[in-house]
PQR file of N, CA, C, O and H, with PARSE charges and radii, in Angstrom:
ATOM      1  N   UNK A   1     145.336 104.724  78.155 -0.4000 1.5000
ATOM      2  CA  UNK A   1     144.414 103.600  78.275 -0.0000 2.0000
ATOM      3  C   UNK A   1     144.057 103.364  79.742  0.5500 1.7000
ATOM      4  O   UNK A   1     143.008 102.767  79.988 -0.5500 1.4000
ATOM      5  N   UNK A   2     144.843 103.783  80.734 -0.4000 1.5000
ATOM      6  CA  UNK A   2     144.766 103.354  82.104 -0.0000 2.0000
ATOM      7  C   UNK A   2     144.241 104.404  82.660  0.5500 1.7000
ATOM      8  O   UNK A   2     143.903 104.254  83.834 -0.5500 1.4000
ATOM      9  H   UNK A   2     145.695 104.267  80.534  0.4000 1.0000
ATOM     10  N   UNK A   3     144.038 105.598  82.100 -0.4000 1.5000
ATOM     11  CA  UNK A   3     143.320 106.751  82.798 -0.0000 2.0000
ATOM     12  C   UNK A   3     141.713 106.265  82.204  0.5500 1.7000
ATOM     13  O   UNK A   3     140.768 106.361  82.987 -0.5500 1.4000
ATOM     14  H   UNK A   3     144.313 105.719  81.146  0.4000 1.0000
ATOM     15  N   UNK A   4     141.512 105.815  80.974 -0.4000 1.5000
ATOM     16  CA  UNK A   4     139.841 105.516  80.670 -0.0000 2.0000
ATOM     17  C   UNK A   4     139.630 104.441  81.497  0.5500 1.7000
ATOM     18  O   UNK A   4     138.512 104.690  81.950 -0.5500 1.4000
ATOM     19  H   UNK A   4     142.279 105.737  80.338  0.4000 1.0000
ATOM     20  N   UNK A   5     139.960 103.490  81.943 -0.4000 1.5000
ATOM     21  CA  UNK A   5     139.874 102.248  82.758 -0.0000 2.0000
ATOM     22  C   UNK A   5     138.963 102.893  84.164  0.5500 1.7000
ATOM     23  O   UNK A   5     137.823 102.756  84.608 -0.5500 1.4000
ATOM     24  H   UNK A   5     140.868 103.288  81.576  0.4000 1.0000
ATOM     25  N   UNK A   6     140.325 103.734  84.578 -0.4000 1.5000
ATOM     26  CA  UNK A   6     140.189 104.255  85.674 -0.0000 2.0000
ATOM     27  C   UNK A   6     138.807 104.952  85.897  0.5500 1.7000
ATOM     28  O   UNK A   6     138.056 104.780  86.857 -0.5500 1.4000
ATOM     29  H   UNK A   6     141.251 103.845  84.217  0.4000 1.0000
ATOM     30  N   UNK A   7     138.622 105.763  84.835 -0.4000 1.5000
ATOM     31  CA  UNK A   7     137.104 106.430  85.070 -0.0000 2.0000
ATOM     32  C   UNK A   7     136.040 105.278  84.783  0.5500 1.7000
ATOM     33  O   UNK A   7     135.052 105.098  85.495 -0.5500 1.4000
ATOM     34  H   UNK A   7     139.232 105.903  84.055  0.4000 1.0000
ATOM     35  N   UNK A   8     136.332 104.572  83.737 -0.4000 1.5000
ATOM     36  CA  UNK A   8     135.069 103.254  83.115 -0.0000 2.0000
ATOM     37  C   UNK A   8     134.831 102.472  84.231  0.5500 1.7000
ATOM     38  O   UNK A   8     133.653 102.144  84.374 -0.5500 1.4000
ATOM     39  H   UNK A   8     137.135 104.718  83.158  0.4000 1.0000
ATOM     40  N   UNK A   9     135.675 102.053  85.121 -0.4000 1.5000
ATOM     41  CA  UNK A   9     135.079 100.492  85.630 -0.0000 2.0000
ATOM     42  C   UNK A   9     134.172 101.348  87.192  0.5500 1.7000
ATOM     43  O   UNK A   9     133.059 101.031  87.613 -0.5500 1.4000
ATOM     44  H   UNK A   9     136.632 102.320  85.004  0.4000 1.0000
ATOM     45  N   UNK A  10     134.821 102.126  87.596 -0.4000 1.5000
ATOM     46  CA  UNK A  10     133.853 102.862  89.027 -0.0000 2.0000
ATOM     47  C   UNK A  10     132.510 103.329  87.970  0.5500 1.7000
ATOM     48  O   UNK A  10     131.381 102.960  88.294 -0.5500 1.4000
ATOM     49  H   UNK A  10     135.725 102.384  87.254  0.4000 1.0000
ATOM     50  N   UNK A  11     132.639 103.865  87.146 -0.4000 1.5000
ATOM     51  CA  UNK A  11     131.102 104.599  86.270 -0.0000 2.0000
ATOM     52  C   UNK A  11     130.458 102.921  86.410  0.5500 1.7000
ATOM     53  O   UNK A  11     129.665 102.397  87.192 -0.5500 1.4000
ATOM     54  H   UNK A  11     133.556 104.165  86.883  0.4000 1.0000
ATOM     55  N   UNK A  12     131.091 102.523  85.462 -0.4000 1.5000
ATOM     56  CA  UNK A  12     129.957 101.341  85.107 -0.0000 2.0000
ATOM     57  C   UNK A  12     129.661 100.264  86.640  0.5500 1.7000
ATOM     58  O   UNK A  12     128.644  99.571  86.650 -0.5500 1.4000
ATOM     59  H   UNK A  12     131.736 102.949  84.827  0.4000 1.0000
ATOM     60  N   UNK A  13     130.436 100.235  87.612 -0.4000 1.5000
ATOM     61  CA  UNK A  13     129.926  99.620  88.711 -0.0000 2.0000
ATOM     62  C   UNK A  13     128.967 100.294  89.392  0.5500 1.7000
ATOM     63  O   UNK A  13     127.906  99.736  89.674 -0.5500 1.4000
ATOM     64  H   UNK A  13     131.262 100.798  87.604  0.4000 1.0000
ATOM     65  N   UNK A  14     129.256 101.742  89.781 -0.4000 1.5000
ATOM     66  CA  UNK A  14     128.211 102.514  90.177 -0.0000 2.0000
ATOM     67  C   UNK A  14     126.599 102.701  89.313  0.5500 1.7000
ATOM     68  O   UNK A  14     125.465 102.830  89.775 -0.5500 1.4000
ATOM     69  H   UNK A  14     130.117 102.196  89.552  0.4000 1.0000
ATOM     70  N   UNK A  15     127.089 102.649  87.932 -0.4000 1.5000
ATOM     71  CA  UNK A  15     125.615 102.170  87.538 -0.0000 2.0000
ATOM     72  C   UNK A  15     125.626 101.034  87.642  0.5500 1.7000
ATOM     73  O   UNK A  15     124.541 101.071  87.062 -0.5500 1.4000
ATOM     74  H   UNK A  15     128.010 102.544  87.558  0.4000 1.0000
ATOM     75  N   UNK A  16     125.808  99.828  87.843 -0.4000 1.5000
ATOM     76  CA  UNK A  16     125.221  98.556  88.335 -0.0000 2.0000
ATOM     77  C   UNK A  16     124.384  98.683  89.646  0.5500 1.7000
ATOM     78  O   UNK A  16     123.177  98.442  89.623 -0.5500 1.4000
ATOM     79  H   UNK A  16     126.690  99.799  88.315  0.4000 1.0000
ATOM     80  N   UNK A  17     125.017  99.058  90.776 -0.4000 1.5000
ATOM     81  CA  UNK A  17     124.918  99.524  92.143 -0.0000 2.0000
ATOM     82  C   UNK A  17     123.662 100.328  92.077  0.5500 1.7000
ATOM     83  O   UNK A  17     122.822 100.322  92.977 -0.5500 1.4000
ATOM     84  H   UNK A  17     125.997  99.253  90.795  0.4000 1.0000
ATOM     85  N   UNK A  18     123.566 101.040  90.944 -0.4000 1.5000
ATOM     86  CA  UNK A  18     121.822 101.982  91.009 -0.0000 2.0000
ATOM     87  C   UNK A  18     121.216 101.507  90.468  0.5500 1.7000
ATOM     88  O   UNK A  18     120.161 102.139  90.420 -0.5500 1.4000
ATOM     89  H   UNK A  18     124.249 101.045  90.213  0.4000 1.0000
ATOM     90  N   UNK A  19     121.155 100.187  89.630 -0.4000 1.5000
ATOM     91  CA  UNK A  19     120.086  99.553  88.862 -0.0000 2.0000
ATOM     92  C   UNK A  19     119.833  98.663  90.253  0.5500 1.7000
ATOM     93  O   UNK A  19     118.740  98.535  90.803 -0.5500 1.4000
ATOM     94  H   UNK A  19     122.012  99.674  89.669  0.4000 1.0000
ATOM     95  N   UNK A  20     120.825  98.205  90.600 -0.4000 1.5000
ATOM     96  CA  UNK A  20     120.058  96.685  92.019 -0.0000 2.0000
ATOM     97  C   UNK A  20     119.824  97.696  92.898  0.5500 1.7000
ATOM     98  O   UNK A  20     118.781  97.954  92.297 -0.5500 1.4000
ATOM     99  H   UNK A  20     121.714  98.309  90.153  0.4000 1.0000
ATOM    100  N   UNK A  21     119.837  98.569  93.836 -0.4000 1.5000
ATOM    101  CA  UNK A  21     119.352  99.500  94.308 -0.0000 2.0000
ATOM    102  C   UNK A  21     117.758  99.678  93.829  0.5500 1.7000
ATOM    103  O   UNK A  21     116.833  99.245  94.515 -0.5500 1.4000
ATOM    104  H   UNK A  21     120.684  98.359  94.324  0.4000 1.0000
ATOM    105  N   UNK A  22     117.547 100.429  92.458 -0.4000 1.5000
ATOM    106  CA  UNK A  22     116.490 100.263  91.921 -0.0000 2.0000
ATOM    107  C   UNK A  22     115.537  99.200  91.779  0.5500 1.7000
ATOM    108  O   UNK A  22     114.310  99.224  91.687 -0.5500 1.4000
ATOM    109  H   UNK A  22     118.298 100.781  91.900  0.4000 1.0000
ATOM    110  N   UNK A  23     116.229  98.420  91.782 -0.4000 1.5000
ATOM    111  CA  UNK A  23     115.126  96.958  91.497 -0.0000 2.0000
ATOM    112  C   UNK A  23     114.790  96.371  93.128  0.5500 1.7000
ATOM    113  O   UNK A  23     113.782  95.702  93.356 -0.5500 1.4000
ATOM    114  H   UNK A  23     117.226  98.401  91.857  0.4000 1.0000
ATOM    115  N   UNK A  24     115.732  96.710  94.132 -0.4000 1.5000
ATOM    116  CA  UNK A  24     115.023  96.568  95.427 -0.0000 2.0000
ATOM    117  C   UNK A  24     114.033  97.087  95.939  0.5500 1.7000
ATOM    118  O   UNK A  24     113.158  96.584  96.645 -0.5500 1.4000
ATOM    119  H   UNK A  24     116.551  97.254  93.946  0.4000 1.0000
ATOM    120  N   UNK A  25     114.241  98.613  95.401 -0.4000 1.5000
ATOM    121  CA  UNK A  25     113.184  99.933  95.548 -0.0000 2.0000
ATOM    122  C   UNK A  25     111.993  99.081  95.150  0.5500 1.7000
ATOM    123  O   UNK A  25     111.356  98.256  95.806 -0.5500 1.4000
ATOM    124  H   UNK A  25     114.952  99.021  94.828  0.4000 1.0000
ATOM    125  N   UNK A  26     111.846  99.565  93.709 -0.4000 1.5000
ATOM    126  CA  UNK A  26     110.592  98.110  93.360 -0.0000 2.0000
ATOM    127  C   UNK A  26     110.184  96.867  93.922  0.5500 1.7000
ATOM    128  O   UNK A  26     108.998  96.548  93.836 -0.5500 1.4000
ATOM    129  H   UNK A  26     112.364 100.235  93.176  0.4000 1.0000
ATOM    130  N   UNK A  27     111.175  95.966  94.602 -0.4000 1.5000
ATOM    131  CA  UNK A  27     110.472  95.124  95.581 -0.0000 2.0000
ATOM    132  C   UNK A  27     109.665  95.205  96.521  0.5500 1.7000
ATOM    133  O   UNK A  27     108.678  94.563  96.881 -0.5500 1.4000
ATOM    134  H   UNK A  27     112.139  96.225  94.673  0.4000 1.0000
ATOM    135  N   UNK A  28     110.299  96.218  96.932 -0.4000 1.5000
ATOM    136  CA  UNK A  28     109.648  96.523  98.182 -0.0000 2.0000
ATOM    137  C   UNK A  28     108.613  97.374  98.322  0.5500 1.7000
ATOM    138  O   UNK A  28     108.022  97.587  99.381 -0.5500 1.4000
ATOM    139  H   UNK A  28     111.100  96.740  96.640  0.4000 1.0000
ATOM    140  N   UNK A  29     108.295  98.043  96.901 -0.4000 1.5000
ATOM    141  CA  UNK A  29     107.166  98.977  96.921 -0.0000 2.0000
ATOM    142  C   UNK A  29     105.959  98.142  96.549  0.5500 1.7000
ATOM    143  O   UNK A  29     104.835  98.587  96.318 -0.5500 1.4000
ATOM    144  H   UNK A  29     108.775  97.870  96.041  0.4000 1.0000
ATOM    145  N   UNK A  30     106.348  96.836  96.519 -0.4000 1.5000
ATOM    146  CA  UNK A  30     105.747  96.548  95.561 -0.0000 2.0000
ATOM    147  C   UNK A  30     105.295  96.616  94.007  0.5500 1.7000
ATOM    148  O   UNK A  30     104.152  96.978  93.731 -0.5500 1.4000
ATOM    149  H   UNK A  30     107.261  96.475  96.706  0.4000 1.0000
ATOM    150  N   UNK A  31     105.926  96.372  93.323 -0.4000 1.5000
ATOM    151  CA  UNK A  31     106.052  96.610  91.488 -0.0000 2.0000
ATOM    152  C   UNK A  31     105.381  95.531  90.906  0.5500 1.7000
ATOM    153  O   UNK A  31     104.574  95.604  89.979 -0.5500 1.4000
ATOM    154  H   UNK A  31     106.855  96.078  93.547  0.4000 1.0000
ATOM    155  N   UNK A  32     105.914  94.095  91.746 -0.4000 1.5000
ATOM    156  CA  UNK A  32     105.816  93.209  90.701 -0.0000 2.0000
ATOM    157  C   UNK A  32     104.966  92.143  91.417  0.5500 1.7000
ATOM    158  O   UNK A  32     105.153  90.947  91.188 -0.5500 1.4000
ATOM    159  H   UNK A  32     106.570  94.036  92.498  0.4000 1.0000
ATOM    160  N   UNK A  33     103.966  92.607  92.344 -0.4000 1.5000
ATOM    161  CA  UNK A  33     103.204  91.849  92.885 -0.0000 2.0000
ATOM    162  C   UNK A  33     102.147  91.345  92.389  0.5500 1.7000
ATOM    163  O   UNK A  33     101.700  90.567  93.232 -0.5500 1.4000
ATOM    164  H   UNK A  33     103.815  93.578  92.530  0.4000 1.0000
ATOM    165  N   UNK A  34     101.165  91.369  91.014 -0.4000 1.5000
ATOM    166  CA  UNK A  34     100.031  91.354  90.271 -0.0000 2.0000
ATOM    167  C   UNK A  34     100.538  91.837  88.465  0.5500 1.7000
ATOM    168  O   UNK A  34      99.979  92.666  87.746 -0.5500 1.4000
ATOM    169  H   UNK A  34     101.528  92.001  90.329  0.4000 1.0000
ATOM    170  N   UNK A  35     101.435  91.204  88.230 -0.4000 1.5000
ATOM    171  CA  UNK A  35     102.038  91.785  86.820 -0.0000 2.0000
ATOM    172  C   UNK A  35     100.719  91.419  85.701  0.5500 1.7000
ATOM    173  O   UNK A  35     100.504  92.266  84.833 -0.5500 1.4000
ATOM    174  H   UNK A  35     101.888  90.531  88.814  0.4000 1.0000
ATOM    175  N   UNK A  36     100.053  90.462  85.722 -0.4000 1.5000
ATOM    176  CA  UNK A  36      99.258  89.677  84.644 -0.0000 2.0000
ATOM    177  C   UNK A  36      97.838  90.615  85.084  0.5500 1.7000
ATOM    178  O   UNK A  36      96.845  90.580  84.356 -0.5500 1.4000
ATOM    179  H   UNK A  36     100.227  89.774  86.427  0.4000 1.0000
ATOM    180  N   UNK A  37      97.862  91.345  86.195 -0.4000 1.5000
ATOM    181  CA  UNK A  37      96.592  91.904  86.393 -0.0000 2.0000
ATOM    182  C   UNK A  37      96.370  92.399  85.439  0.5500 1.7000
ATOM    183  O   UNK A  37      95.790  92.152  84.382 -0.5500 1.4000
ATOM    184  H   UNK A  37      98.668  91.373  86.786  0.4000 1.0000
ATOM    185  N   UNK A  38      97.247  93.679  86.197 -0.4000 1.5000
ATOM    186  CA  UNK A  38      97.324  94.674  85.154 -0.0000 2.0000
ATOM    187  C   UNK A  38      97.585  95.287  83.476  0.5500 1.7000
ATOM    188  O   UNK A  38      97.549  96.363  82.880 -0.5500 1.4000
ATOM    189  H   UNK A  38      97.718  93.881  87.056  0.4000 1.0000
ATOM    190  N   UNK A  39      97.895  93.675  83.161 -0.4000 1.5000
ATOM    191  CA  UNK A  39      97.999  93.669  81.509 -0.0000 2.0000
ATOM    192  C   UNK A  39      96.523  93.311  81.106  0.5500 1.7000
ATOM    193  O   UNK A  39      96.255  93.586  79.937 -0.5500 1.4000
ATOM    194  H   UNK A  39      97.924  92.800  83.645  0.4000 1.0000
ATOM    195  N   UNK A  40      95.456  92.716  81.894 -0.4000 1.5000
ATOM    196  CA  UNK A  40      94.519  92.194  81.482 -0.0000 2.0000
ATOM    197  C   UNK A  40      93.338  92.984  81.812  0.5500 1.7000
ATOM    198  O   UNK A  40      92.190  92.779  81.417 -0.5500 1.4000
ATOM    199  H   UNK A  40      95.674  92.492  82.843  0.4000 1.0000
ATOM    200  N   UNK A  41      93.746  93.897  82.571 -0.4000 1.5000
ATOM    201  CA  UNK A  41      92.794  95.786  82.598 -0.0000 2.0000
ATOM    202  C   UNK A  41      92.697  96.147  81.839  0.5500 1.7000
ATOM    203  O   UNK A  41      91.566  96.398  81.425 -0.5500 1.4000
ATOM    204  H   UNK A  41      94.679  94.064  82.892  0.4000 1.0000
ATOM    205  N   UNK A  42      93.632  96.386  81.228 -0.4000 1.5000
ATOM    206  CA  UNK A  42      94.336  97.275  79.835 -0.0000 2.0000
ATOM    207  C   UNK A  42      93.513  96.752  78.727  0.5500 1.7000
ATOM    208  O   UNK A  42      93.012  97.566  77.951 -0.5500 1.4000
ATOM    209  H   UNK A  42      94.552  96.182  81.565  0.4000 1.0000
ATOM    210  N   UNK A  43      93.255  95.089  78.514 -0.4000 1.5000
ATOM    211  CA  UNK A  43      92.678  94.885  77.603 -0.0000 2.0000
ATOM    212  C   UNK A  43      91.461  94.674  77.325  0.5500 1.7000
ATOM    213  O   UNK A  43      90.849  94.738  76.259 -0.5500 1.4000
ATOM    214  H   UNK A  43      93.662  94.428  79.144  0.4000 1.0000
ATOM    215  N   UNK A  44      90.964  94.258  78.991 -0.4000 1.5000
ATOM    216  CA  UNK A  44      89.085  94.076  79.219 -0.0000 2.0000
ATOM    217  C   UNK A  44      88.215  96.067  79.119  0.5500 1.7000
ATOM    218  O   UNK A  44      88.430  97.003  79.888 -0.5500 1.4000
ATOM    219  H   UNK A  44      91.462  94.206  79.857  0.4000 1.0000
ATOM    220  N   UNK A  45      87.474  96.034  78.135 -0.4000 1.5000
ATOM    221  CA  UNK A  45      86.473  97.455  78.834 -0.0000 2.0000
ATOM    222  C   UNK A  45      85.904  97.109  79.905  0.5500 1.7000
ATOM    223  O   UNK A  45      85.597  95.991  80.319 -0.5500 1.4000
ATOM    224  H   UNK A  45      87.300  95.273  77.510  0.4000 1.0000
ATOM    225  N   UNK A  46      85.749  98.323  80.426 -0.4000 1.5000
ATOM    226  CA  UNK A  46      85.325  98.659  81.344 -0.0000 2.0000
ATOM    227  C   UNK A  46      83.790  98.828  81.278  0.5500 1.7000
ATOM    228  O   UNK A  46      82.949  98.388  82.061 -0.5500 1.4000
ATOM    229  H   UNK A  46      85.998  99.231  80.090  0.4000 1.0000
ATOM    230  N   UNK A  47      83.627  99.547  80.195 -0.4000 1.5000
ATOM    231  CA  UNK A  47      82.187 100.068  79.619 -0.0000 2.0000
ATOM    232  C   UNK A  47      82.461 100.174  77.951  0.5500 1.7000
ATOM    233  O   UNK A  47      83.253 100.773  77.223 -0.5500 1.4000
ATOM    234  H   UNK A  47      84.311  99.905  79.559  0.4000 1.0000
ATOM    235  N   UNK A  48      81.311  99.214  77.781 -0.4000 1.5000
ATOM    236  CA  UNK A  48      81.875  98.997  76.257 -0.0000 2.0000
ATOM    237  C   UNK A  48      80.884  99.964  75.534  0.5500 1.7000
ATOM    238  O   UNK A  48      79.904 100.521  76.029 -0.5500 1.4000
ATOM    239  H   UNK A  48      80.669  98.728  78.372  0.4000 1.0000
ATOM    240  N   UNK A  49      81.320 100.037  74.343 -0.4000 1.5000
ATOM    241  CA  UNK A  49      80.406 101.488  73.953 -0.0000 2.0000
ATOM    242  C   UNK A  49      78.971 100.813  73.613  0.5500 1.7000
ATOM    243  O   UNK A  49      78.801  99.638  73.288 -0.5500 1.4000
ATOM    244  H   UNK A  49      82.116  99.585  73.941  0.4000 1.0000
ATOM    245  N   UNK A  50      77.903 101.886  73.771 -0.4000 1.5000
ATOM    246  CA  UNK A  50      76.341 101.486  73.469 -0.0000 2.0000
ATOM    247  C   UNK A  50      76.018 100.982  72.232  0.5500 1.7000
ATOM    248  O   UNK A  50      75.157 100.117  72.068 -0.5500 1.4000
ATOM    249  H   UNK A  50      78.041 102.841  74.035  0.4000 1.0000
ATOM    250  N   UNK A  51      76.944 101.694  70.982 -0.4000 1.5000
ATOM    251  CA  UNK A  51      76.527 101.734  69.467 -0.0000 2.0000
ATOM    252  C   UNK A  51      77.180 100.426  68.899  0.5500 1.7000
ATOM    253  O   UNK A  51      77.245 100.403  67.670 -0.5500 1.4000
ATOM    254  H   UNK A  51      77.644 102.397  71.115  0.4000 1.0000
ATOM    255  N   UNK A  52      77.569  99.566  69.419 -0.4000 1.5000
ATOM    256  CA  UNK A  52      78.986  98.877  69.102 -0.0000 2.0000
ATOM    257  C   UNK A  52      78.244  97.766  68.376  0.5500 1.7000
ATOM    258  O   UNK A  52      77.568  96.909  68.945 -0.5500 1.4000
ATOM    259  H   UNK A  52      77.515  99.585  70.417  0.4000 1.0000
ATOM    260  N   UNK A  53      78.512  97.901  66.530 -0.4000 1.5000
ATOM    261  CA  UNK A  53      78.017  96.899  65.922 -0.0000 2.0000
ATOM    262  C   UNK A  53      77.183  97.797  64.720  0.5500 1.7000
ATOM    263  O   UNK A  53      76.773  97.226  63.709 -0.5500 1.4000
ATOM    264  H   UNK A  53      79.061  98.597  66.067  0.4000 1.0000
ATOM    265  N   UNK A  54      76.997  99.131  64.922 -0.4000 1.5000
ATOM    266  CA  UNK A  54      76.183  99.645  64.057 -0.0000 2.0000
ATOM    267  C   UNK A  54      77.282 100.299  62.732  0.5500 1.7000
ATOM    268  O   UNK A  54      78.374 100.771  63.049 -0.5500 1.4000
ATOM    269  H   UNK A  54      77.329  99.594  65.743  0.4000 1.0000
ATOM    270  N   UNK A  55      76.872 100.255  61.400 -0.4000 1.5000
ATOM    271  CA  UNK A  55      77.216 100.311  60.229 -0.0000 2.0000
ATOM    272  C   UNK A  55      77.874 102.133  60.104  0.5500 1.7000
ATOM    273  O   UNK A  55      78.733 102.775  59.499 -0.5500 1.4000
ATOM    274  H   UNK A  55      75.985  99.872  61.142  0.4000 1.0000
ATOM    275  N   UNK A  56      76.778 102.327  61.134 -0.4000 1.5000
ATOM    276  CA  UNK A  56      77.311 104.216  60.336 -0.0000 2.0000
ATOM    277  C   UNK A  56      78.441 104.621  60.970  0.5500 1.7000
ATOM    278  O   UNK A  56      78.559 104.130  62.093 -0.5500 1.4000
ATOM    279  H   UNK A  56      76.080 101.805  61.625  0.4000 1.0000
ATOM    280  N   UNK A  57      79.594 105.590  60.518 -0.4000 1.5000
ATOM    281  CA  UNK A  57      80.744 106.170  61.148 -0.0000 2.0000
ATOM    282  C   UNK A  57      80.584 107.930  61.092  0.5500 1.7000
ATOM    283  O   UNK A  57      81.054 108.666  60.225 -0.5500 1.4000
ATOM    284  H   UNK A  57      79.499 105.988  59.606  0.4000 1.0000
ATOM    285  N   UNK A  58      79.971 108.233  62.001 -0.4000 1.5000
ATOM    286  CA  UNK A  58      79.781 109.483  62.029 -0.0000 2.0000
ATOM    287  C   UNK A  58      81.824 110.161  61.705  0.5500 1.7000
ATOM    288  O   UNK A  58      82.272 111.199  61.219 -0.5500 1.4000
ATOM    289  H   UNK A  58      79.589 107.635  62.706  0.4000 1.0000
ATOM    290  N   UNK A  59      82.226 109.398  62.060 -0.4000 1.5000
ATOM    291  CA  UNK A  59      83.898 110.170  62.433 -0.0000 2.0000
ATOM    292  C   UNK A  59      84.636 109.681  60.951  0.5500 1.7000
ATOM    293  O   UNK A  59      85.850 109.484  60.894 -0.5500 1.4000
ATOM    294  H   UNK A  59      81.862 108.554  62.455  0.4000 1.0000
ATOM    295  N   UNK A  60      83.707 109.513  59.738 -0.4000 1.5000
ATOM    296  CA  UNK A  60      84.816 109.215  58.611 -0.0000 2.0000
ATOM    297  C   UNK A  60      84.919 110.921  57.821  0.5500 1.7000
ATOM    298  O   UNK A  60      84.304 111.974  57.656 -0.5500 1.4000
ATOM    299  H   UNK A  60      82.721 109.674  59.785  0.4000 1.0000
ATOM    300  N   UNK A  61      86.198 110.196  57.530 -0.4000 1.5000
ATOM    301  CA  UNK A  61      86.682 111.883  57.007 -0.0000 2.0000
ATOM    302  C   UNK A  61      85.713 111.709  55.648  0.5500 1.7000
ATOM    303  O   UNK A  61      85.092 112.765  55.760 -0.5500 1.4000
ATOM    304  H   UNK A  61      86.698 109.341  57.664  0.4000 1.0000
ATOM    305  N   UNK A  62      85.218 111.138  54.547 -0.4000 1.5000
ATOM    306  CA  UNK A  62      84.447 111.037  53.437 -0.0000 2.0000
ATOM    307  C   UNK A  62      83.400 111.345  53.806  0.5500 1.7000
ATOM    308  O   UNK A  62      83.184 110.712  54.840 -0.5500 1.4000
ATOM    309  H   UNK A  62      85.723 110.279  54.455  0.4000 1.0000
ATOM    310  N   UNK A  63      81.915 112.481  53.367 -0.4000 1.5000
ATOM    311  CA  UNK A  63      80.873 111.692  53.543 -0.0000 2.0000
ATOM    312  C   UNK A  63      80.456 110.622  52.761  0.5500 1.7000
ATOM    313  O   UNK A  63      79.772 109.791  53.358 -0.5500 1.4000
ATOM    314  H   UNK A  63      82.091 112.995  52.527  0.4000 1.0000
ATOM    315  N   UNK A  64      80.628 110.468  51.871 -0.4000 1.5000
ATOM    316  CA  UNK A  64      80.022 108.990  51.435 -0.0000 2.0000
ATOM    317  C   UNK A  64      80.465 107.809  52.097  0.5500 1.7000
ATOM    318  O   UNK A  64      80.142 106.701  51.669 -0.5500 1.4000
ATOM    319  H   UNK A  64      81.184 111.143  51.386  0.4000 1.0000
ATOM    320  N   UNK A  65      81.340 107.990  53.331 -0.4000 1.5000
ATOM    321  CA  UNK A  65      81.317 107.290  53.691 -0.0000 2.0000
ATOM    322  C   UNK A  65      80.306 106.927  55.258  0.5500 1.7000
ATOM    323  O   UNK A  65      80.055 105.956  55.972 -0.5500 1.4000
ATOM    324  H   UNK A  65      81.602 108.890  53.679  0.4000 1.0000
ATOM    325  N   UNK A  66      80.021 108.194  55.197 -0.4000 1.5000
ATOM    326  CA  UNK A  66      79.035 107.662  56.379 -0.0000 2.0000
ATOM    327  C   UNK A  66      77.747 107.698  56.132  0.5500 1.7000
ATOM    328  O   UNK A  66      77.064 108.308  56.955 -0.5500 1.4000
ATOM    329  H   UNK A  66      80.224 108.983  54.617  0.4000 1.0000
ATOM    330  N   UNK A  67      77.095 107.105  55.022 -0.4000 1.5000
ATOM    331  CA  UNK A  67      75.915 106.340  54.631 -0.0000 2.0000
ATOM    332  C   UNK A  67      76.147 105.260  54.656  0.5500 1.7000
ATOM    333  O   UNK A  67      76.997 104.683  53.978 -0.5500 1.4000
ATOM    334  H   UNK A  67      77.649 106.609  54.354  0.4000 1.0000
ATOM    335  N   UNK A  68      75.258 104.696  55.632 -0.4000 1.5000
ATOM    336  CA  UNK A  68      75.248 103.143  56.291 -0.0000 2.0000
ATOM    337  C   UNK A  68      74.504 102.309  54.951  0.5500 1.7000
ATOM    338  O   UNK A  68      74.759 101.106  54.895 -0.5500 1.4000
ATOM    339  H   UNK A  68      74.568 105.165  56.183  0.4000 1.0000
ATOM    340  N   UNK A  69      73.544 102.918  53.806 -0.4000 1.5000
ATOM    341  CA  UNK A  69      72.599 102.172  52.767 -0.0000 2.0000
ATOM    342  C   UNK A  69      73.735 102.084  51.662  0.5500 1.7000
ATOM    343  O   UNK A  69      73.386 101.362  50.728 -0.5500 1.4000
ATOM    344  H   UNK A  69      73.337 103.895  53.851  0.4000 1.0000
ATOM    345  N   UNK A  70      74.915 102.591  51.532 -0.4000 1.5000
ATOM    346  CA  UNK A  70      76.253 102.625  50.479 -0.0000 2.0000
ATOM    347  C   UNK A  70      76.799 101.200  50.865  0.5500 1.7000
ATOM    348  O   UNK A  70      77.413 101.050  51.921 -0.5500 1.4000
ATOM    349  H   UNK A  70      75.199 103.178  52.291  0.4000 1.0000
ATOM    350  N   UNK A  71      76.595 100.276  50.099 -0.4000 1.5000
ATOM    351  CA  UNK A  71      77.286  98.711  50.315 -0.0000 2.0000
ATOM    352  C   UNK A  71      78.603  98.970  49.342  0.5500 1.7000
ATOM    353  O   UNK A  71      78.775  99.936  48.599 -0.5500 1.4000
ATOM    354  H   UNK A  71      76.096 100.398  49.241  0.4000 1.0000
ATOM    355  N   UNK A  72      79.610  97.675  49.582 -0.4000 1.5000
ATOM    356  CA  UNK A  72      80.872  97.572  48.738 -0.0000 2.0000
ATOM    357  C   UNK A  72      80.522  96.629  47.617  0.5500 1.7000
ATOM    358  O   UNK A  72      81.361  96.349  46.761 -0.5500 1.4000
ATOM    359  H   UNK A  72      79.470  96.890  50.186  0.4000 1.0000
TER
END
């Protein structure tokens, strides 16, 4: 039991020691300077498509399904 100790508590401190290490790295690189930006890029287009609103789906695997005059 005192030989697993021995290896467990240096392993698991030394990974502590490289996670805060790590998370300084990131401070200082800057990581977490604009967090809400960049989630709100992700969700605004950029360029929204030209066709956007029209009935036909050129990309359906059916053709009957890409006749835009076929109602439900």
């Amino acid at each position: 039991m005192t030989g697993a100790l021995g290896i467990l508590i240096p392993v698991s401190l030394g990974m502590g020691l490289v996670g805060l290490a790590t998370f300084f790295w990131a401070m200082r690189k800057g990581q977490f300077e604009d967090p809400e930006g960049n989630a709100w890029r992700v969700i605004t287009p950029q360029d929204p498509p030209s066709d956007e609103g029209h009935d036909n789906d050129d990309l359906a695997a059916d053709p009957a399904d890409r006749d835009p005059a076929r109602r439900l």
